[in-house]
PDB file with SEQRES, HELIX, SHEET and CRYST1 records, atoms N, CA, C and O in Angstrom:
SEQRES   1 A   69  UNK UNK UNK UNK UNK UNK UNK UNK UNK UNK UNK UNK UNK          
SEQRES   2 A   69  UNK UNK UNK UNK UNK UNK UNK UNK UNK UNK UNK UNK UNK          
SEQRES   3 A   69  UNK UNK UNK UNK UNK UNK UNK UNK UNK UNK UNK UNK UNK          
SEQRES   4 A   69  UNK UNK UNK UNK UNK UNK UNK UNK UNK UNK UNK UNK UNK          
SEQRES   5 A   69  UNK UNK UNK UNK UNK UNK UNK UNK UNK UNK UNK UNK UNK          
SEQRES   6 A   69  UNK UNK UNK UNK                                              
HELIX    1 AA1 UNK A   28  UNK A   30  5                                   3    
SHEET    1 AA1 3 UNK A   9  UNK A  13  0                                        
SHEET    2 AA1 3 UNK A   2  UNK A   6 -1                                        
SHEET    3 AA1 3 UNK A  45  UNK A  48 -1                                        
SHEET    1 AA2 2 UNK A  17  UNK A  18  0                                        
SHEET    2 AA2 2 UNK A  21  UNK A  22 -1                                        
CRYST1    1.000    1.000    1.000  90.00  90.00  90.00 P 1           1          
ATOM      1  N   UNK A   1      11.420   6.075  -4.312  1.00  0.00           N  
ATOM      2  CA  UNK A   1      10.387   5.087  -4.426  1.00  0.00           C  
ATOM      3  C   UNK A   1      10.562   4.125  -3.262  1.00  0.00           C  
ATOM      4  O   UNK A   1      11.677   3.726  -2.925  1.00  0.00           O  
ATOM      5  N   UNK A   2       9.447   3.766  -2.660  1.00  0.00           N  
ATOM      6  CA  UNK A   2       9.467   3.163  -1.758  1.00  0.00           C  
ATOM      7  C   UNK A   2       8.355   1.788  -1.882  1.00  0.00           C  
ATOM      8  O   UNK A   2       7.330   1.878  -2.557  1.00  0.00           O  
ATOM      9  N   UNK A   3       8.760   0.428  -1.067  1.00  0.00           N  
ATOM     10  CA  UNK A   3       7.699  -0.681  -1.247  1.00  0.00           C  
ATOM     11  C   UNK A   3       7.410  -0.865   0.785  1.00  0.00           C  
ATOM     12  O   UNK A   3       7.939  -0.798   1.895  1.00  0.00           O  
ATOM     13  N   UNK A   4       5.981  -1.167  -0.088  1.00  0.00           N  
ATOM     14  CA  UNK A   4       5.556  -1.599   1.841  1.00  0.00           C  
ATOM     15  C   UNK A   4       4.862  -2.819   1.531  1.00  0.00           C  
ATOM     16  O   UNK A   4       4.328  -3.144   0.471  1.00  0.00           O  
ATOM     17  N   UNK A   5       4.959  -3.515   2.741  1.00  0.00           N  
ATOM     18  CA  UNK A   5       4.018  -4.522   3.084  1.00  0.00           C  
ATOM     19  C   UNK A   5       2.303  -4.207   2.945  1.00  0.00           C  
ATOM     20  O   UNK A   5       1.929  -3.144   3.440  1.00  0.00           O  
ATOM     21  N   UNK A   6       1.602  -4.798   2.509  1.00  0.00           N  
ATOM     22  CA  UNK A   6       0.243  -4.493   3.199  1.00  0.00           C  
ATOM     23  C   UNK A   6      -0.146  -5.779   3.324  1.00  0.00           C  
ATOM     24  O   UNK A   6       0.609  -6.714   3.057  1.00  0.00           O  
ATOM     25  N   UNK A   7      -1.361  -5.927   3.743  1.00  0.00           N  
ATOM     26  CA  UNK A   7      -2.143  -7.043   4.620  1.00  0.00           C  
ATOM     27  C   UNK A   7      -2.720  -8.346   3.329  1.00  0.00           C  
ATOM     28  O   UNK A   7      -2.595  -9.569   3.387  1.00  0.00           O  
ATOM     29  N   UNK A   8      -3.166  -7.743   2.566  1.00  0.00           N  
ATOM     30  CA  UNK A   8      -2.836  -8.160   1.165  1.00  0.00           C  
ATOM     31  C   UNK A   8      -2.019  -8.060   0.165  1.00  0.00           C  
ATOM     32  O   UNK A   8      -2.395  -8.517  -0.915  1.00  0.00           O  
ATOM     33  N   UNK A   9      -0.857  -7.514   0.260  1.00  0.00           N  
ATOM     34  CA  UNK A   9      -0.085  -7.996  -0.721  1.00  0.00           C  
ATOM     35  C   UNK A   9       1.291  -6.649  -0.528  1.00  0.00           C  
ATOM     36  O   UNK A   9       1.871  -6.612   0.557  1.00  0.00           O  
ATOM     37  N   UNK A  10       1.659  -5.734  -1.532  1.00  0.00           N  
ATOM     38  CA  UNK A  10       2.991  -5.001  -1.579  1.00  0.00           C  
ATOM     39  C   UNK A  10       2.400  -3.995  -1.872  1.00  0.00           C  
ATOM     40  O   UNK A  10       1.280  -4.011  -2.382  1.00  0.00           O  
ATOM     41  N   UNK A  11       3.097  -2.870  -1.579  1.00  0.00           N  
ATOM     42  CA  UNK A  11       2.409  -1.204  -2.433  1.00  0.00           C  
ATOM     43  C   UNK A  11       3.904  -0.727  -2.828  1.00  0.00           C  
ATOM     44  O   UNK A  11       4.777  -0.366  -2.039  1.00  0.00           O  
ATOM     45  N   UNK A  12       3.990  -0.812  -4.230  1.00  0.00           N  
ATOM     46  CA  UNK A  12       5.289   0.069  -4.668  1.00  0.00           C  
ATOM     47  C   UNK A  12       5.370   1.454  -5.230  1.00  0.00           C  
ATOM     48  O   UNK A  12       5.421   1.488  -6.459  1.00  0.00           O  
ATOM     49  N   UNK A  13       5.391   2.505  -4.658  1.00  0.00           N  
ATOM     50  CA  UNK A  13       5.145   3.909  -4.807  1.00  0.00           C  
ATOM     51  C   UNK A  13       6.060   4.892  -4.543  1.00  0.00           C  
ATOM     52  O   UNK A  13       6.971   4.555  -3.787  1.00  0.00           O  
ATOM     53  N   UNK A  14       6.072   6.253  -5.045  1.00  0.00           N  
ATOM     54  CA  UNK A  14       6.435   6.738  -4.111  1.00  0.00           C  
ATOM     55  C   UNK A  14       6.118   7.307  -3.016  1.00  0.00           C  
ATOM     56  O   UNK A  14       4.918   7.354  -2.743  1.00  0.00           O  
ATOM     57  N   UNK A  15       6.932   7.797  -2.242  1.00  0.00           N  
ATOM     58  CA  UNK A  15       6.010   8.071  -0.919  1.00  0.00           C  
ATOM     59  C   UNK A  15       6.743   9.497  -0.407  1.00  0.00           C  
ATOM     60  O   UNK A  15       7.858   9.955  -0.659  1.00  0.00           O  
ATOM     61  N   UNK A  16       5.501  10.063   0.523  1.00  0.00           N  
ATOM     62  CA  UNK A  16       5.857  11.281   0.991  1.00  0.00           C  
ATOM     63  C   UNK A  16       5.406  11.322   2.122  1.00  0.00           C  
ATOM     64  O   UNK A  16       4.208  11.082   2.274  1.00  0.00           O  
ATOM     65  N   UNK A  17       6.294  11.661   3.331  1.00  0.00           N  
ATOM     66  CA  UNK A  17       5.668  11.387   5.096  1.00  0.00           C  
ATOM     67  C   UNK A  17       5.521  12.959   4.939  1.00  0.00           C  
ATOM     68  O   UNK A  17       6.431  13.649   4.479  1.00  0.00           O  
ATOM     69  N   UNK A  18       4.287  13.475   5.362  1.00  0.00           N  
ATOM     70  CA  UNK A  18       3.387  14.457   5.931  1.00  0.00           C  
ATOM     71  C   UNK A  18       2.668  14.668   7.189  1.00  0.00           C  
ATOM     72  O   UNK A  18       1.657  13.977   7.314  1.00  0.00           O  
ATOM     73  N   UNK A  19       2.980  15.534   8.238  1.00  0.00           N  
ATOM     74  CA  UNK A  19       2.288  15.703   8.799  1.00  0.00           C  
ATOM     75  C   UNK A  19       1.509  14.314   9.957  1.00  0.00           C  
ATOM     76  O   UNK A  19       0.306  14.299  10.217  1.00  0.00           O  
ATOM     77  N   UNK A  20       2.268  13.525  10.365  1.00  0.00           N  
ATOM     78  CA  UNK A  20       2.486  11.926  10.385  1.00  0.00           C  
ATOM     79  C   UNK A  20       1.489  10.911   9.545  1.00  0.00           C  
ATOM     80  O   UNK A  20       1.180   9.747   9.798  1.00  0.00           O  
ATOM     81  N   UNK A  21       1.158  11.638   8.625  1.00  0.00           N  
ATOM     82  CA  UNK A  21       0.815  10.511   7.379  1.00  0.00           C  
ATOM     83  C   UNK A  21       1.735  10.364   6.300  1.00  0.00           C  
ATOM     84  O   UNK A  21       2.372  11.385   6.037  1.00  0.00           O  
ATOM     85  N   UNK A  22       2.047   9.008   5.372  1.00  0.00           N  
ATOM     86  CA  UNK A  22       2.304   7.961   4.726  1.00  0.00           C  
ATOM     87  C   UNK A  22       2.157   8.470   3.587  1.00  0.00           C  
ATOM     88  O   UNK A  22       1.851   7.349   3.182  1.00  0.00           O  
ATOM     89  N   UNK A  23       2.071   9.192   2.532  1.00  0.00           N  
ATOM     90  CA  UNK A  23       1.493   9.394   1.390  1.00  0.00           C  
ATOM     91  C   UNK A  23       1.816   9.049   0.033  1.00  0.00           C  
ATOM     92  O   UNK A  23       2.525   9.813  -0.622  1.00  0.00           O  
ATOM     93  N   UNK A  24       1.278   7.751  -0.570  1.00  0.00           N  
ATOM     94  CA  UNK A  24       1.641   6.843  -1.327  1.00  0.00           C  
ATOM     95  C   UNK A  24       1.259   7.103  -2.987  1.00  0.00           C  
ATOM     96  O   UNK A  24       0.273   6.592  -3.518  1.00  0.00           O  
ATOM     97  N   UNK A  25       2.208   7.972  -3.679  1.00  0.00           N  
ATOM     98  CA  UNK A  25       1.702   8.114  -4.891  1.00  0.00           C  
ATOM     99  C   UNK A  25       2.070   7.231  -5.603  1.00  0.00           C  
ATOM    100  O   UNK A  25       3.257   6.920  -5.699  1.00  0.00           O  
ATOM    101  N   UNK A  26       1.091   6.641  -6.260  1.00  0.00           N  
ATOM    102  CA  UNK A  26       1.233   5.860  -7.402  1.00  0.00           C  
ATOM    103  C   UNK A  26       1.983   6.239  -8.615  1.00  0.00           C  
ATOM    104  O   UNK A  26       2.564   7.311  -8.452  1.00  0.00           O  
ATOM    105  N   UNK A  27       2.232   5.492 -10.257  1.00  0.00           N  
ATOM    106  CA  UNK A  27       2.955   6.075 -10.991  1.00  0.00           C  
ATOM    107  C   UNK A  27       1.252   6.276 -11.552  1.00  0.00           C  
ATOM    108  O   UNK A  27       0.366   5.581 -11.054  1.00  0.00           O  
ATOM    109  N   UNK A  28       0.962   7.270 -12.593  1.00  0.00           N  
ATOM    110  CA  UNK A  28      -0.147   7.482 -13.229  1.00  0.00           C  
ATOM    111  C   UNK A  28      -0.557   6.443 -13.955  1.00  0.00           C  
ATOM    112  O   UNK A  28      -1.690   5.977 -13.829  1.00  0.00           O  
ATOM    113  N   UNK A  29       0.349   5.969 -14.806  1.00  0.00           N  
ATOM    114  CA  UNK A  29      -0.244   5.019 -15.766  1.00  0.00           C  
ATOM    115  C   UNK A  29      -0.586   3.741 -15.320  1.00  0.00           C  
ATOM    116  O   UNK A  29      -0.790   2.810 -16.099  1.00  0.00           O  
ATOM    117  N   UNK A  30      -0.686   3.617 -13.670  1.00  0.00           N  
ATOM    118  CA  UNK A  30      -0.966   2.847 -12.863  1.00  0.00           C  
ATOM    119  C   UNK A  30      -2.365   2.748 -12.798  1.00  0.00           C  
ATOM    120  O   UNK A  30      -2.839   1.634 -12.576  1.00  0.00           O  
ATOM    121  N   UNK A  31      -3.152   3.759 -12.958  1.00  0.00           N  
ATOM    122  CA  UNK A  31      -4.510   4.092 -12.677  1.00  0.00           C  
ATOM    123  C   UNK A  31      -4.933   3.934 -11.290  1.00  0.00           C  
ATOM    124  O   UNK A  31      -6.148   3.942 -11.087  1.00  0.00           O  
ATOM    125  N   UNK A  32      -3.732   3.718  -9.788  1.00  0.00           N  
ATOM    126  CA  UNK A  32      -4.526   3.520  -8.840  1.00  0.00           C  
ATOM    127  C   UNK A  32      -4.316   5.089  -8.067  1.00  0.00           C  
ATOM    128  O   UNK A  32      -3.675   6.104  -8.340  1.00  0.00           O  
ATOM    129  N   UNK A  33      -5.101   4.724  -7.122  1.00  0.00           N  
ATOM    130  CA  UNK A  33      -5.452   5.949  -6.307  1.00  0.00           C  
ATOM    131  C   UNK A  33      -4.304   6.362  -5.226  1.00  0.00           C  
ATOM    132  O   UNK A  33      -3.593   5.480  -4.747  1.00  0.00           O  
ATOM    133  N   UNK A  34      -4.144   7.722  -4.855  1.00  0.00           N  
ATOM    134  CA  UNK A  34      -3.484   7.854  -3.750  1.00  0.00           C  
ATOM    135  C   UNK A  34      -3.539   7.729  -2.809  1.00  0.00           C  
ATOM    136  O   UNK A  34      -4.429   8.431  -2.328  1.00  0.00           O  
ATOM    137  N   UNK A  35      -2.917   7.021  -1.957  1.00  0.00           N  
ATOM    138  CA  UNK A  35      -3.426   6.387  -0.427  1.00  0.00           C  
ATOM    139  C   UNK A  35      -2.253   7.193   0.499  1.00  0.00           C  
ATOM    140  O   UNK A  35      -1.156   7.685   0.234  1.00  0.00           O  
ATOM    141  N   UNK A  36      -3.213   7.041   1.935  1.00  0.00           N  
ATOM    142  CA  UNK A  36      -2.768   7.955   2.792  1.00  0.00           C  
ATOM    143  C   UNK A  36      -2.778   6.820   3.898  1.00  0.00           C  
ATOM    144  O   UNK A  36      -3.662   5.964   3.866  1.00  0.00           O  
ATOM    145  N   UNK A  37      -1.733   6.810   4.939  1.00  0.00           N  
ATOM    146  CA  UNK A  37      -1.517   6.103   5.689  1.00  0.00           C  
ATOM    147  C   UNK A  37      -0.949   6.696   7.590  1.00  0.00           C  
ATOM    148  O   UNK A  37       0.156   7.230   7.693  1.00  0.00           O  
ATOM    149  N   UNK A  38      -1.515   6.572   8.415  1.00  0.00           N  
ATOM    150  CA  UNK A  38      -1.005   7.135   9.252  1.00  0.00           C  
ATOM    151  C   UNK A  38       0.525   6.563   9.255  1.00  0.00           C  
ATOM    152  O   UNK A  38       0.920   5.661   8.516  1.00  0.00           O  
ATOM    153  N   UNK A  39       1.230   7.183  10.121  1.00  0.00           N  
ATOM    154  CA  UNK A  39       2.958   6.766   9.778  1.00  0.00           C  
ATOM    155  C   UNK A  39       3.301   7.314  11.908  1.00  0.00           C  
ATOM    156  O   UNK A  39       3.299   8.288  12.661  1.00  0.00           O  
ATOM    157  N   UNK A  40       3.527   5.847  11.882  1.00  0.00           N  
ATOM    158  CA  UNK A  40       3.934   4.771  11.746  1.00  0.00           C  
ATOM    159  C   UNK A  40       3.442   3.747  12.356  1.00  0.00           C  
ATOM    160  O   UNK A  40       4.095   2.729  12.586  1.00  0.00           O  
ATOM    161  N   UNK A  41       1.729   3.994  12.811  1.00  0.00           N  
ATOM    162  CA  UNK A  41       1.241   2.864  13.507  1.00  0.00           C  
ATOM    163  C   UNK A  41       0.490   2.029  12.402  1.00  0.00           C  
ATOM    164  O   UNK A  41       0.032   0.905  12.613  1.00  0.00           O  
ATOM    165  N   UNK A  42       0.400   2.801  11.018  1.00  0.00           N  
ATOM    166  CA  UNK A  42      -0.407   2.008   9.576  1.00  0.00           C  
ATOM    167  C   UNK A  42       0.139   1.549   8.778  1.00  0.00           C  
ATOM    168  O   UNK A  42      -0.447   0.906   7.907  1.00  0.00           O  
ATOM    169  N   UNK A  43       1.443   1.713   8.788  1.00  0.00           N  
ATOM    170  CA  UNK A  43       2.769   1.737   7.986  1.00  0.00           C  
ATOM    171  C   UNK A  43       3.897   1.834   7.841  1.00  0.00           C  
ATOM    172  O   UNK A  43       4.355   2.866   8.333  1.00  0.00           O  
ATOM    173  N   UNK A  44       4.805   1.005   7.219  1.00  0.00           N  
ATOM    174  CA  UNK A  44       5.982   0.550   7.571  1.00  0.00           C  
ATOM    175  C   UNK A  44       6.907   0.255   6.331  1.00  0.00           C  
ATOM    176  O   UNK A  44       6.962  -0.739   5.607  1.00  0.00           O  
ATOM    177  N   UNK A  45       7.723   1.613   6.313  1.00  0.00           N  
ATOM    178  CA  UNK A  45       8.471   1.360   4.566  1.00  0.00           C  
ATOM    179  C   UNK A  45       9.505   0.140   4.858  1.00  0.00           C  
ATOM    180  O   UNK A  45      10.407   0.311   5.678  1.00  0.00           O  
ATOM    181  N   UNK A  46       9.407  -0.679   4.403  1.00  0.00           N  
ATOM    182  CA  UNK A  46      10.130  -2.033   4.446  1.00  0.00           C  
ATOM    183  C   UNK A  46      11.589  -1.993   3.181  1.00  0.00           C  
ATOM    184  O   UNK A  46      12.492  -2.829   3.204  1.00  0.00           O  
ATOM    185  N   UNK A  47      11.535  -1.220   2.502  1.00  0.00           N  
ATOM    186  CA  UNK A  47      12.792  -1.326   1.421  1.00  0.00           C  
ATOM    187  C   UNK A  47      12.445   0.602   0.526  1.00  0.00           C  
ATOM    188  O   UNK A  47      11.498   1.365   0.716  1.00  0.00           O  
ATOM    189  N   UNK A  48      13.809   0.783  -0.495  1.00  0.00           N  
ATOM    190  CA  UNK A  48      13.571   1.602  -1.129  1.00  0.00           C  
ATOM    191  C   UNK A  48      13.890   1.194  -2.583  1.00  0.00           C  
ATOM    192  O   UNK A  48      13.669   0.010  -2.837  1.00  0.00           O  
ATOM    193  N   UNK A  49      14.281   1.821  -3.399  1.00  0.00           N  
ATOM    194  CA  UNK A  49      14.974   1.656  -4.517  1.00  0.00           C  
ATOM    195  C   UNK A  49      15.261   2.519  -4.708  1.00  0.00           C  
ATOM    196  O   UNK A  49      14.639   3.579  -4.624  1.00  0.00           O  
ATOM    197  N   UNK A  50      16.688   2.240  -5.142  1.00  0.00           N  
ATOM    198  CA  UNK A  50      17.846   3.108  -5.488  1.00  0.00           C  
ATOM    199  C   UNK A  50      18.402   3.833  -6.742  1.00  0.00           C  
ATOM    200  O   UNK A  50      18.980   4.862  -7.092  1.00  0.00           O  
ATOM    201  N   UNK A  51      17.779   2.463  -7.287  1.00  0.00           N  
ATOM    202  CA  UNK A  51      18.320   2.600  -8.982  1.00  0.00           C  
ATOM    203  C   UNK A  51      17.326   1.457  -9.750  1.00  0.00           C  
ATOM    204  O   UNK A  51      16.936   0.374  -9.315  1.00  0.00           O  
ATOM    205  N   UNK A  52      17.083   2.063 -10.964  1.00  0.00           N  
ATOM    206  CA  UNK A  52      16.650   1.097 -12.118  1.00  0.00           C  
ATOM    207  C   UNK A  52      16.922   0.939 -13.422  1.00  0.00           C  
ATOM    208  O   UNK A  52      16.619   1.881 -14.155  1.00  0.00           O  
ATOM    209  N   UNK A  53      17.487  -0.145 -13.968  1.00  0.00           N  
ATOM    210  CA  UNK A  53      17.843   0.033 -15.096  1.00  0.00           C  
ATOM    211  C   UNK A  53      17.313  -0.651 -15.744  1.00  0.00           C  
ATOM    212  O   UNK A  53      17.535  -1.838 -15.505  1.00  0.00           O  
ATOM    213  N   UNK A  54      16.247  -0.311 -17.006  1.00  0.00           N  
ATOM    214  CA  UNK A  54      15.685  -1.217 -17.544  1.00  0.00           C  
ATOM    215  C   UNK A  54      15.122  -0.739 -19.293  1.00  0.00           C  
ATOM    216  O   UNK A  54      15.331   0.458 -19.491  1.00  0.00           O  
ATOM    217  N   UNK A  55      14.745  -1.167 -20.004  1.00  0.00           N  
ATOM    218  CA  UNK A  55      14.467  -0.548 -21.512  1.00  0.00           C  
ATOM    219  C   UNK A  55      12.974   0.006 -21.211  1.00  0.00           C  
ATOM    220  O   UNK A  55      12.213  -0.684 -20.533  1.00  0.00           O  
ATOM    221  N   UNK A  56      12.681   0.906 -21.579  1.00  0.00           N  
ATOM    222  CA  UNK A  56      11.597   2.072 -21.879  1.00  0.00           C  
ATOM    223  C   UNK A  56      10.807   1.533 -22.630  1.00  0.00           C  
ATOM    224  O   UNK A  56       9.655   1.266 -22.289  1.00  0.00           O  
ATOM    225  N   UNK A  57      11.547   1.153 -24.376  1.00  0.00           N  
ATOM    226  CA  UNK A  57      10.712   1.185 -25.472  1.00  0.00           C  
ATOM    227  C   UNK A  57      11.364  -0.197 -25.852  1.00  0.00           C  
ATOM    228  O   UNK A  57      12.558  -0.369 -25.609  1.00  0.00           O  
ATOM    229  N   UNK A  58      10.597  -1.203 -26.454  1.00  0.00           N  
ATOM    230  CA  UNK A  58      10.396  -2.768 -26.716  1.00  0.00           C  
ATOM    231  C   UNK A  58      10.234  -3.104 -27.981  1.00  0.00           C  
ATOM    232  O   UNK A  58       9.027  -3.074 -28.224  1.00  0.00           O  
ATOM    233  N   UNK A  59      10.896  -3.433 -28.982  1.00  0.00           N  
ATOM    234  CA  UNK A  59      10.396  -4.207 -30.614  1.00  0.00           C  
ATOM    235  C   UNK A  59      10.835  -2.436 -30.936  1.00  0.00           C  
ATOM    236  O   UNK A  59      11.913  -1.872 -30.750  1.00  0.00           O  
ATOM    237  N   UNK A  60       9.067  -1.695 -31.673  1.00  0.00           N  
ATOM    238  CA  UNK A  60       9.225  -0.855 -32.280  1.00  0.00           C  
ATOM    239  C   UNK A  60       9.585   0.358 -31.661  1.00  0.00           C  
ATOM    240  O   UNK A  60       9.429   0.302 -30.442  1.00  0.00           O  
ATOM    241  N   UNK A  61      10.177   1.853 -32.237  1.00  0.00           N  
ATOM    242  CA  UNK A  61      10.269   2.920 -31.444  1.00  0.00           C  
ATOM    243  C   UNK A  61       8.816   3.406 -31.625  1.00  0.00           C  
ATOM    244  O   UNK A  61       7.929   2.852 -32.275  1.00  0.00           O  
ATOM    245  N   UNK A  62       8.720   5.075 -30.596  1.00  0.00           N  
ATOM    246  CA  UNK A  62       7.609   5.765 -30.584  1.00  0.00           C  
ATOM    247  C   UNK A  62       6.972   5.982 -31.900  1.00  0.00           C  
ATOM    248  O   UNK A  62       5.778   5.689 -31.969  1.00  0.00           O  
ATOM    249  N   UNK A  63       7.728   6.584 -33.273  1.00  0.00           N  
ATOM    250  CA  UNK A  63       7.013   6.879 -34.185  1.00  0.00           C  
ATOM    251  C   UNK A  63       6.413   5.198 -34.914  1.00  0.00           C  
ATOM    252  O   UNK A  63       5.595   5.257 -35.831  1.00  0.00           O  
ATOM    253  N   UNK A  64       6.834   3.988 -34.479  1.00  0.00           N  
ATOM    254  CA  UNK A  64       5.999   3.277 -35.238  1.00  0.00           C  
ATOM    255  C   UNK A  64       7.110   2.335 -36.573  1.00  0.00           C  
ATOM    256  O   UNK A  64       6.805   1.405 -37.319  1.00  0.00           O  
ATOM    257  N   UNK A  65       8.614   3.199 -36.382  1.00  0.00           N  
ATOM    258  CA  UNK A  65       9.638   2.140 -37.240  1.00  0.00           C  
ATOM    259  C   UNK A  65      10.240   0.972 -36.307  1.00  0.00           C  
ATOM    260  O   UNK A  65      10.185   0.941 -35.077  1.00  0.00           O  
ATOM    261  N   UNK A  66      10.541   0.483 -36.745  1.00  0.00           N  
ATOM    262  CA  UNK A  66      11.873  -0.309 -36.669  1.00  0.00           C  
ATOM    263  C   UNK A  66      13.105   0.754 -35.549  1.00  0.00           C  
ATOM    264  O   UNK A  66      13.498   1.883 -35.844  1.00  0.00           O  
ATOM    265  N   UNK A  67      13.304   0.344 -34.890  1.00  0.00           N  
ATOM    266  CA  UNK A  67      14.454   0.549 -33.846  1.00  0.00           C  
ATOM    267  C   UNK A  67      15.848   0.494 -34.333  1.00  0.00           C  
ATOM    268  O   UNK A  67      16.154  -0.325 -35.199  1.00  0.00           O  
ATOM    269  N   UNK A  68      16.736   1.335 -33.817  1.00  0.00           N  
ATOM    270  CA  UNK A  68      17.755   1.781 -34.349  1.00  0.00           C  
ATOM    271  C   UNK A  68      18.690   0.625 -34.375  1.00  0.00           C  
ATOM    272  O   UNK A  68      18.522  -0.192 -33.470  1.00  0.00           O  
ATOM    273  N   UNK A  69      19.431   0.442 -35.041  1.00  0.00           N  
ATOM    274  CA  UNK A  69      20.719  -0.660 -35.236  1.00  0.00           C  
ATOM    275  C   UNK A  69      22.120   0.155 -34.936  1.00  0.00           C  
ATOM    276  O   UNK A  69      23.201  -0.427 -35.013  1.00  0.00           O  
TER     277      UNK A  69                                                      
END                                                                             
């Protein structure tokens, strides 16, 4: 996963260099589109990420109880 600068604001995606384009997939449940970027006069991966550690599921689990103790 990679974050870039853009002109308005950050794009955090992952990315795939092709053919010297940029190719910025979103996560799905993102709903945004895949963007294509020439590489490297349109774009400029500024950081990656390495690792994330964070909780999935919040309050209740998937089926709808109470979370495990």
């Amino acid at each position: 996963m990679s974050s870039s600068e853009l002109r308005d604001g950050y794009l955090c995606s992952w990315c795939q260099l092709e053919k010297g384009k940029l190719i910025a997939i979103p996560h799905p449940q993102s709903r945004l589109a895949v963007r294509h970027f020439d590489y490297p006069s349109q774009a400029e991966v500024v950081g990656r990420v390495t690792g994330v550690a964070m909780r999935i599921v919040e309050g209740e689990n998937v089926e709808g109880g109470a979370p495990p103790r």
